[in-house]
Backbone as CSV, one residue per row, in Angstrom:
resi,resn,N_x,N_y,N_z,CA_x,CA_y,CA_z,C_x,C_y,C_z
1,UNK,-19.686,7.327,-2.258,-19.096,7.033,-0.978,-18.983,8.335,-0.192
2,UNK,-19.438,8.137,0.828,-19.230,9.615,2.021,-17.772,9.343,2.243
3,UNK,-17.333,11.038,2.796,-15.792,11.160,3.538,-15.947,10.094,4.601
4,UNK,-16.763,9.998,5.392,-16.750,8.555,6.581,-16.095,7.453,5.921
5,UNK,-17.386,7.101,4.846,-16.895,5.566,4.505,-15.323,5.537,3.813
6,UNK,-14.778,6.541,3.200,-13.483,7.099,2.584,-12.758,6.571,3.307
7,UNK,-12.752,7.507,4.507,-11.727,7.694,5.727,-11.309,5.911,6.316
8,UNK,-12.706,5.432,6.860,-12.893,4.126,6.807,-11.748,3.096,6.367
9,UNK,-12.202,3.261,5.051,-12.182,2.264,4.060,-10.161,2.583,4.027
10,UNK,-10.411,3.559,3.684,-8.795,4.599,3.856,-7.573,3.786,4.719
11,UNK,-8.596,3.893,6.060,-7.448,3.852,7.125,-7.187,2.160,7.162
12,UNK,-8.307,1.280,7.363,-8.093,0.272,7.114,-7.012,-0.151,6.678
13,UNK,-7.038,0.154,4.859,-5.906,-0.050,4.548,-4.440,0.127,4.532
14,UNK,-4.207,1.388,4.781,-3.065,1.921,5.753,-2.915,0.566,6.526
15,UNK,-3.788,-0.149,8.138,-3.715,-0.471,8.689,-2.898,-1.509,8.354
16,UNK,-3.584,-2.142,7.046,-3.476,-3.825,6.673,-1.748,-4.092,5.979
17,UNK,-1.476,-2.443,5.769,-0.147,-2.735,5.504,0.771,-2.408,6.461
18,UNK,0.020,-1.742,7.384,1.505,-2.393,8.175,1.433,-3.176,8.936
19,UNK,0.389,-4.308,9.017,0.788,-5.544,9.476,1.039,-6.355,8.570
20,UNK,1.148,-6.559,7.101,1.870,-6.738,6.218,3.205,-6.986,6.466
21,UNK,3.590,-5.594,6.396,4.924,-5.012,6.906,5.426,-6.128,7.696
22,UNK,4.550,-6.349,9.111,5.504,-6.438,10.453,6.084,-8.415,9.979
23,UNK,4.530,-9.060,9.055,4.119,-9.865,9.090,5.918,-10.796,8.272
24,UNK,5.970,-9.949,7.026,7.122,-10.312,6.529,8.536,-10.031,7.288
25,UNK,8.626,-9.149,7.822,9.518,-8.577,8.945,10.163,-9.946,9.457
26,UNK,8.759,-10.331,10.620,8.855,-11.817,11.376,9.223,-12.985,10.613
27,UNK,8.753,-12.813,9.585,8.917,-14.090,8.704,9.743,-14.363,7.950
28,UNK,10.784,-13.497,7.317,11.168,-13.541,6.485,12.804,-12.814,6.762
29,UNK,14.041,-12.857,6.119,15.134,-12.625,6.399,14.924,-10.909,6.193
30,UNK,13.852,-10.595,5.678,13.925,-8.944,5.065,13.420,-8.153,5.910
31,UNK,14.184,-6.847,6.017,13.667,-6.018,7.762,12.945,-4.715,6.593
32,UNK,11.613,-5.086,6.535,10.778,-3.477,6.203,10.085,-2.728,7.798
33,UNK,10.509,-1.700,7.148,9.862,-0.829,8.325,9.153,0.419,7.966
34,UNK,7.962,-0.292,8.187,6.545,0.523,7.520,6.925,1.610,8.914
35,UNK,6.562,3.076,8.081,6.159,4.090,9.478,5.193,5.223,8.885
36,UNK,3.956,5.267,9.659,2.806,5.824,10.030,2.916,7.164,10.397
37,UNK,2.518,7.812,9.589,2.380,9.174,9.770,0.487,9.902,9.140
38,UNK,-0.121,9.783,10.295,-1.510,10.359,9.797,-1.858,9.426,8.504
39,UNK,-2.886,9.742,7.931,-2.643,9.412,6.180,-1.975,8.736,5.412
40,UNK,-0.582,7.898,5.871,0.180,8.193,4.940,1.424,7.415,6.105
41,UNK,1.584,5.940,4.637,2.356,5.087,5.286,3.667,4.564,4.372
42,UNK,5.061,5.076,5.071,5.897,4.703,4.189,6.648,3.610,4.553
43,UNK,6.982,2.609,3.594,7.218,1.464,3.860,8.841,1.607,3.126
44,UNK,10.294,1.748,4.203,11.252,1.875,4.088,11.935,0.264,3.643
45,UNK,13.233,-0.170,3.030,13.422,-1.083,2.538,14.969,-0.849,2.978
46,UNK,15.490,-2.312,3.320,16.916,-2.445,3.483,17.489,-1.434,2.401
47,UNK,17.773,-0.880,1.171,18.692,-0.545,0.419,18.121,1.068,0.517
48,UNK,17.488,0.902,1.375,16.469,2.473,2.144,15.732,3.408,0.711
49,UNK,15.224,2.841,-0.350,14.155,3.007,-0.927,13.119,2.672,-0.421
50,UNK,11.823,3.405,-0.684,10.564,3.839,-0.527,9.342,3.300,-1.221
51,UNK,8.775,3.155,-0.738,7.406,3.236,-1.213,6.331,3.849,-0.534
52,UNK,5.255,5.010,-0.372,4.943,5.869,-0.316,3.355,5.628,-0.212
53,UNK,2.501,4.997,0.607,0.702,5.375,0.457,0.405,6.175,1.032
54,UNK,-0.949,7.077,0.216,-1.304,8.041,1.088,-2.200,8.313,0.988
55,UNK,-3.494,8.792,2.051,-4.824,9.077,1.574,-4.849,10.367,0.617
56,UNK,-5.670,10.312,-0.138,-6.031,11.323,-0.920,-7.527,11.759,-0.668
57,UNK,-7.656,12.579,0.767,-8.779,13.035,1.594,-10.108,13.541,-0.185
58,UNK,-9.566,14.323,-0.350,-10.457,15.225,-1.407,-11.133,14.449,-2.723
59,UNK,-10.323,13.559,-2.979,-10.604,12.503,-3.994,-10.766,11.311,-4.122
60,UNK,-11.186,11.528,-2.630,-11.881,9.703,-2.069,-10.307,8.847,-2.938
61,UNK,-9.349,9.093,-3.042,-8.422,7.841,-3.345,-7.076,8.119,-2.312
62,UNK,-6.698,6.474,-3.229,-5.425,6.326,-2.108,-4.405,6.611,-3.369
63,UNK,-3.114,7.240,-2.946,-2.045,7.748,-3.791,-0.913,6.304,-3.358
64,UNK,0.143,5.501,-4.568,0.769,4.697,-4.081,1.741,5.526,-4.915
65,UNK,3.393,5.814,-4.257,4.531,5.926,-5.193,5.589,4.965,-4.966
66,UNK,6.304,4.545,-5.957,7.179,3.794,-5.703,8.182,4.143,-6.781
67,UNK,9.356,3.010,-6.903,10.254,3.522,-7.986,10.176,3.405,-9.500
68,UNK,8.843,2.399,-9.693,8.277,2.437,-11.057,7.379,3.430,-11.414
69,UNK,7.288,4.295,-10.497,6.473,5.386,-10.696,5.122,5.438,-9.903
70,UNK,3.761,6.488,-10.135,2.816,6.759,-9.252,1.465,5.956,-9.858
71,UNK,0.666,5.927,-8.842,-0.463,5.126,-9.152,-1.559,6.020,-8.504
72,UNK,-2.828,5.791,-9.188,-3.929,6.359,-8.230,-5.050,5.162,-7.926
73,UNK,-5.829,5.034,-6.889,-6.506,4.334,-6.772,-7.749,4.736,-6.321
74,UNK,-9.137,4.178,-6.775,-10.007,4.461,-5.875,-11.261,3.262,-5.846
75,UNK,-12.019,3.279,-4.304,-12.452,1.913,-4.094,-13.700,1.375,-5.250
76,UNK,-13.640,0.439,-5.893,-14.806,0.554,-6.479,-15.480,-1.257,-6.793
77,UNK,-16.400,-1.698,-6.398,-16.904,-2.724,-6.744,-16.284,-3.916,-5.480
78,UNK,-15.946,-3.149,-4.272,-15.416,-3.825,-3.344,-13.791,-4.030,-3.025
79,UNK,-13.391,-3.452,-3.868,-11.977,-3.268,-3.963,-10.977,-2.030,-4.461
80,UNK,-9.990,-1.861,-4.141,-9.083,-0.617,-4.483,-8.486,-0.621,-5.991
81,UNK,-9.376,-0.292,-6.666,-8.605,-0.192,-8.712,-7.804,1.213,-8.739
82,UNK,-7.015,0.972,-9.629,-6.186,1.760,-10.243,-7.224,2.730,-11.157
83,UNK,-6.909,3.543,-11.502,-7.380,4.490,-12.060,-7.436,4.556,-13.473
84,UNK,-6.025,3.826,-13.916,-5.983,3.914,-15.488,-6.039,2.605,-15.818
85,UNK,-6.215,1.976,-14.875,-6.667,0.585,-15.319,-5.844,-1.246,-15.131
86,UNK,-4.611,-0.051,-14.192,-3.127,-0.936,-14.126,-3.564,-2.207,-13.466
87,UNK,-4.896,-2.003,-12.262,-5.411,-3.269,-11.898,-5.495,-3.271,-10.096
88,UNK,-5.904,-3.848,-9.378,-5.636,-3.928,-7.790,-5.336,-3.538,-7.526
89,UNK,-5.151,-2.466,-5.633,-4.021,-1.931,-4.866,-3.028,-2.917,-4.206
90,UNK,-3.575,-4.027,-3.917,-3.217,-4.988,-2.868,-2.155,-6.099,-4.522
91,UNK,-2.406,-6.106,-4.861,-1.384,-7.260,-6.198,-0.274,-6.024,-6.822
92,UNK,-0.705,-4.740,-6.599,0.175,-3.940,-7.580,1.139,-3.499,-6.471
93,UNK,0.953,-3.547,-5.054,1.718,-3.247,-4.184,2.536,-4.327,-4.004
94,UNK,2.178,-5.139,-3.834,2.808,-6.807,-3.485,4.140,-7.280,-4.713
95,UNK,3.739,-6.475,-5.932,5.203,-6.592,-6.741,6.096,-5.199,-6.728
96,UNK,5.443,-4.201,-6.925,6.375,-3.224,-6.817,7.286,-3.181,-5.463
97,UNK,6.808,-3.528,-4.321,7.534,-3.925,-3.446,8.346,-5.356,-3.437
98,UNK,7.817,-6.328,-3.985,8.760,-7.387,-4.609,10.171,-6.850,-4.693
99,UNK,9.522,-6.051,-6.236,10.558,-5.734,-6.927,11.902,-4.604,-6.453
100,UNK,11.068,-3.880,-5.551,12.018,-3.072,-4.538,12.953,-3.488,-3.468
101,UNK,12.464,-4.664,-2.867,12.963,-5.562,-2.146,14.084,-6.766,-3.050
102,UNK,14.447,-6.412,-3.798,15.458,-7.359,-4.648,14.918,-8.483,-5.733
103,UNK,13.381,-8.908,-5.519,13.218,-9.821,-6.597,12.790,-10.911,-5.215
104,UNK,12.724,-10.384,-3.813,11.775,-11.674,-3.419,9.935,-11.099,-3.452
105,UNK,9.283,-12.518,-3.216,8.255,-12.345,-3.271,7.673,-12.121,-2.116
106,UNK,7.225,-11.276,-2.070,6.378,-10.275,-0.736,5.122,-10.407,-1.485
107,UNK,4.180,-10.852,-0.172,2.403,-10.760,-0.664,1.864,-9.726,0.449
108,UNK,0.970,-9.164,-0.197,-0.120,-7.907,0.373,-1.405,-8.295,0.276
109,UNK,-2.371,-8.631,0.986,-3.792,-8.505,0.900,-4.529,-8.200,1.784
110,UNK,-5.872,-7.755,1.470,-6.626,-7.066,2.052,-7.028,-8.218,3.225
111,UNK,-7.423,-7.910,4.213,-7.883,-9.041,5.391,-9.247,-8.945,5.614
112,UNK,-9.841,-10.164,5.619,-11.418,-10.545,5.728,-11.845,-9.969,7.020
């Protein structure tokens, strides 16, 4: 993959979460407030814990932190894998934020 298609592929996703974000926002009794900074999108939570994406320019991946700890990802076979094997960006975000959010179910996916 070139830095283009990286960046691309990169920002996209950034993108897709924070209309994620806004999507549950509207919908749902829970106020997240994703905020955009270059690279790198943190998605704040009523009890004002974090969760943390960020491009990782140099290593074609995306960095996710949260309170179960860090993840690496990079795109492969059409989609964002984990590195050690934990599985999806878009299903592994969608519970750790669940789970940050109190135990409701919040969904994340990539958009066609």
């Amino acid at each position: 993959m070139t830095d283009s298609e990286f960046l691309d592929r990169a920002d996209a996703l950034l993108l897709q979460i924070e209309q994620a974000c806004d999507r549950i926002t509207e919908s749902t009794a829970l106020d997240l407030d994703a905020q955009r900074v270059g690279g790198m999108v943190t998605i704040v939570f009523p009890d004002r814990s974090q969760i943390v994406v960020n491009q990782q320019k140099p290593l074609h991946e995306i960095w996710l932190a949260a309170r179960a700890g860090g993840f690496h990802f990079k795109f492969q076979d059409g989609q964002w894998l984990d590195t050690k094997g934990e599985g999806e960006f878009y299903a592994m975000l969608a519970k750790l934020a669940s789970e940050q959010a109190g135990g409701a179910s919040l969904r994340f996916a990539p958009q066609a």
